[in-house]
C-alpha positions in Angstrom: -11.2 8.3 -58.7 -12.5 5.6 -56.1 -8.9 4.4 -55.5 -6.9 7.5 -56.0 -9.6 9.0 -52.9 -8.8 4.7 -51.1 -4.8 5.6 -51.5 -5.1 9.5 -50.3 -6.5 8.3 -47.5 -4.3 5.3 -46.6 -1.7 8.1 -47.0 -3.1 10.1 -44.7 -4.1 7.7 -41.7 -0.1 6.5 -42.3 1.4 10.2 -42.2 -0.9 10.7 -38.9 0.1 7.4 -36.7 3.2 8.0 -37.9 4.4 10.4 -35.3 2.6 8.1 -32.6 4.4 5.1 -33.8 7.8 7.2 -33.6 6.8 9.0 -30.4 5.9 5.3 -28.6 9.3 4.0 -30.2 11.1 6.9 -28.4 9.7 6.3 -25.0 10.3 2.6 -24.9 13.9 3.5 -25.6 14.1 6.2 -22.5 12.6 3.1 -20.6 15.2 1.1 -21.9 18.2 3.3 -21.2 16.9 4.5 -17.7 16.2 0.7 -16.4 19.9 -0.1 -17.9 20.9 2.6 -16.1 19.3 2.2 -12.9 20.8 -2.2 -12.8 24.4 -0.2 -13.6 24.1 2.7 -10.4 23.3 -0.4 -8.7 26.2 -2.5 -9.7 28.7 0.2 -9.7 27.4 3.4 -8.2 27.2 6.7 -9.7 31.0 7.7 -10.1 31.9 4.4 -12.0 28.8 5.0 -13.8 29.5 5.6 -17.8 27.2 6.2 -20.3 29.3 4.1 -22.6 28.4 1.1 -20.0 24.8 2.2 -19.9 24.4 2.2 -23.5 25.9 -1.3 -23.5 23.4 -2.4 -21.0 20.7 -1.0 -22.9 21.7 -2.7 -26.2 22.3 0.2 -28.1 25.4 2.5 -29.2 26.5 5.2 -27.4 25.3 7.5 -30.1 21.5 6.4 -29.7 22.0 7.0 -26.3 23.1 10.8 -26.9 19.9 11.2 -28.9 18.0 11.2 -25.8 20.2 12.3 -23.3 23.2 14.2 -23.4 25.1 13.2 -20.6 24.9 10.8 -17.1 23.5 13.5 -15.4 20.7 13.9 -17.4 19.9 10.0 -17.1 20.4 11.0 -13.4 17.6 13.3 -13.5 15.5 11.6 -15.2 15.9 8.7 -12.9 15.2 10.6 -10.0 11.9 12.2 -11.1 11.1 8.7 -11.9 11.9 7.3 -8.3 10.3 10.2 -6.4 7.0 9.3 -7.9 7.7 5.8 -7.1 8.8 6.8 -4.0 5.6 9.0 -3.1 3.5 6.3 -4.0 5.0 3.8 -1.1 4.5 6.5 1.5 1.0 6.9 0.2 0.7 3.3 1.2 2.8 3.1 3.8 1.2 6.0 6.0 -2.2 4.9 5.5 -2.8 4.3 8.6 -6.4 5.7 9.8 -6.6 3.2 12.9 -3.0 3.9 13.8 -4.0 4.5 17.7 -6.2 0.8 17.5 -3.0 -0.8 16.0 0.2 -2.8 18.7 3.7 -1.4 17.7 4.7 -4.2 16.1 2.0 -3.8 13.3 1.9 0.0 13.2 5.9 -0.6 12.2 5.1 -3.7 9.6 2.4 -1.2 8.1 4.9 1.7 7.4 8.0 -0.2 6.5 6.7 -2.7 4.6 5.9 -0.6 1.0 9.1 1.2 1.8 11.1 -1.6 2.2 9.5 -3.1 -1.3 10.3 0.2 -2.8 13.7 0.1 -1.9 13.8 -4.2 -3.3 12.2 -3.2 -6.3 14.8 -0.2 -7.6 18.3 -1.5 -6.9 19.7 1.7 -8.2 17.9 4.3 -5.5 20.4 3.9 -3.1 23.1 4.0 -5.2 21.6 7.6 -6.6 20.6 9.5 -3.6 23.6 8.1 -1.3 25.9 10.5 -2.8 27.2 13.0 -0.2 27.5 15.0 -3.8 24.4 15.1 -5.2 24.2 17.4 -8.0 21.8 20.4 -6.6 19.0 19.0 -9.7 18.8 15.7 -8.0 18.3 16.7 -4.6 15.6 19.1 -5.6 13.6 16.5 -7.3 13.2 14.5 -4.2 13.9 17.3 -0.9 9.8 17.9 -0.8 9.4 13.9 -0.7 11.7 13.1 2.5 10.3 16.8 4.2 6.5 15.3 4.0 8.1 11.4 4.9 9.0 13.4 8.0 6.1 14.9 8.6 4.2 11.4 8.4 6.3 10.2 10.7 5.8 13.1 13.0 1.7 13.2 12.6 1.8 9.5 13.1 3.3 9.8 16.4 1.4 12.6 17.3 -1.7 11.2 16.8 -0.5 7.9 19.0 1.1 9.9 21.0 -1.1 13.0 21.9 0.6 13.5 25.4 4.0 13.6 24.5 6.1 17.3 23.8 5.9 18.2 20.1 10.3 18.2 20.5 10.4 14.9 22.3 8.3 13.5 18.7 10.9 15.7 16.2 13.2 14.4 17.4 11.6 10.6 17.9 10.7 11.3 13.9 13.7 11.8 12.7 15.7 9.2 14.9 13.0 6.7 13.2 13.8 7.7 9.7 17.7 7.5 10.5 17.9 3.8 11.5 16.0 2.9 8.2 18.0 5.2 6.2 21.1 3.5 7.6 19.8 -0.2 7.4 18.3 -0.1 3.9 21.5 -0.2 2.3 22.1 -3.5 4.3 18.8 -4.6 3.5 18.2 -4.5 -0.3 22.2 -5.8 -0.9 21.1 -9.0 1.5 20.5 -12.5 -0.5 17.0 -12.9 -0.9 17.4 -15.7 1.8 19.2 -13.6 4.7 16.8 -10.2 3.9 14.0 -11.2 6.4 16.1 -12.2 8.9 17.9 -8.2 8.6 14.4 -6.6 8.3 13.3 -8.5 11.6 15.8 -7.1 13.6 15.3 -3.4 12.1 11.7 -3.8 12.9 12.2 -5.1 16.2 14.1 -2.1 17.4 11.7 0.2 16.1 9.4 -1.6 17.7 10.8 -1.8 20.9 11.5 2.3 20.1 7.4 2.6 20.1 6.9 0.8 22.9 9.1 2.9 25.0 7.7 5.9 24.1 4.1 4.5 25.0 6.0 4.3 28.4 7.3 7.3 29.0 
């Protein structure tokens, strides 16, 4: 009776991590197949993206691919829910700035471009997802509320070193701001690791020079 109760009981601890083991299983493969995915955006940006070539990349058929995602799109989604939290959590950093008004230009710029600029290093295939003047509506939707508040930041940020200037002269400071980093990231993250500084010095220079000018004013 002893071991009949010893082998019910091994039976049951195995049918109850069972699902856990399965479940863990499954969501190192979605890790798999969205960091396969994210190296191939980056290589060969959306429209030459396949899921045959991302399954490939992964290490896996294109079957086991379909049995967690039925087409690129939905890798695409997934992908960008994962980057908006990535993304949030660099603005968190970046705009962290409670002594902004005690701070020179140059390190009020180095302080908000710098977690950016590492997001942007550290997930190759970003650029490659939200550069698309097509964007599927899903994609833009997961990160629309992300670049609203980015602007925001910018605009509070300026407001609060800026407390003289017109609320429209900042706007539109803001979003001129966001605009030159938006255009030179590309250039940026594609740079050989050697030739990136030199790019990021120049981008944070003009900014720079951008705050400095306004402190004029």
């Amino acid at each position: 009776m002893e071991d009949q109760r010893e082998t019910g009981a091994a039976v049951a601890a195995e049918e109850g991590t069972a699902p856990r083991k399965r479940q863990a299983r499954g969501e190192r493969r979605i890790a798999e197949i969205l960091a396969a995915a994210a190296r191939i955006l980056a290589a060969q940006g959306y429209e030459k993206t396949t899921t045959n070539a991302i399954a490939a990349e992964a290490g896996i058929s294109p079957g086991s691919l379909y049995q967690y995602f039925r087409n690129k799109d939905e890798i695409a989604a997934e992908l960008a829910t994962t980057y908006a939290t990535g993304l949030r959590a660099a603005h968190d950093a970046a705009f962290d700035l409670a002594d902004v008004v005690h701070l020179t230009a140059e390190e009020t710029v180095d302080r908000v471009i710098d977690p950016i600029l590492a997001f942007n290093v550290a997930n190759p295939g970003f650029k490659a997802l939200h550069a698309r003047p097509d964007m599927p509506p899903g994609l833009v939707a997961a990160t629309r509320p992300i670049h609203e508040a980015l602007r925001g930041r910018v605009i509070g940020l300026l407001e609060t070193r800026f407390p003289e200037r017109s609320s429209v002269e900042l706007h539109l400071a803001a979003q001129l701001m966001i605009q030159v980093v938006q255009a030179a990231m590309p250039t940026i993250t594609a740079a050989d690791p050697g030739e990136r500084p030199v790019i990021v010095t120049e981008v944070k220079r003009m900014l720079s020079a951008y705050v400095r000018e306004l402190a004029l004013r």
